[in-house]
N, C-alpha and C positions, 0 to 999 in steps of 0.2 A: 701553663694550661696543657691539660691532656688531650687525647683524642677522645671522639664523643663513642661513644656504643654505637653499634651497627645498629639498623632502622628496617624494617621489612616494611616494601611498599606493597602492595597489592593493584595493579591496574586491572578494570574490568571493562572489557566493549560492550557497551549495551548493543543490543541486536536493532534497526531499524524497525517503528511501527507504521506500519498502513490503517486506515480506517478510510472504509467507505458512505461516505458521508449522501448518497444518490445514486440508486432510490435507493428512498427507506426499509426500512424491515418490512415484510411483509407486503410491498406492493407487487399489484399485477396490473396484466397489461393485455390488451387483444391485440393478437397477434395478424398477421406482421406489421411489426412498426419498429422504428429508430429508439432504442433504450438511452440513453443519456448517462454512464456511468461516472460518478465522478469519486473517488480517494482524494486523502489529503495525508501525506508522510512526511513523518519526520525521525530523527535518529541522532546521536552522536556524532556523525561521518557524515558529511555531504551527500544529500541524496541526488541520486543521478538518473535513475530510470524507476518508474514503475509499472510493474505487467499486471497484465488481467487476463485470467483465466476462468473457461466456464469449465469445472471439472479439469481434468490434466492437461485441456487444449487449451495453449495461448492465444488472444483472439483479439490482443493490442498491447500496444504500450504506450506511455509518456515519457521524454524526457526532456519535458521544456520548461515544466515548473515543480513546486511541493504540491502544487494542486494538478493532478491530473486527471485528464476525464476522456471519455473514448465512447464515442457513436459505435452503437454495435448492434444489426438485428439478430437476436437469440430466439434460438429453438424456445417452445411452450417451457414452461419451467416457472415453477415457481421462485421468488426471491429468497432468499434469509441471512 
């Protein structure tokens, strides 16, 4: 028996997804009040932290479960 042909494997890391499952699309709210965000991720790799940002400000994180969720009062702003 010979040797076999060489084999090209290709390995690919899928990137981690988040999806924010709370609130929904489009809800508003009168303001001031306690928002209740909740994501739910998941990924290839153990996921270990997830942040929330309103715009480029971080304004929490989770890293206690694939479900995370973060009390947060936010400036007027609509959702999307």
């Amino acid at each position: 028996m010979g040797a076999s042909a060489p084999v090209q494997v290709t390995v690919q890391t899928l990137a981690p997804v988040a999806v924010l499952t709370s609130p929904s699309s489009g809800a508003s709210f009168t303001l001031p009040t306690n928002i209740t965000i909740v994501a739910t991720a998941s990924g290839a790799a153990t996921i270990t932290n997830v942040e929330f940002y309103a715009g480029a400000a971080l304004i929490g994180n989770d890293t206690t479960a694939l479900t995370a969720s973060l009390g947060q009062i936010l400036p007027p702003r609509r959702m999307h």
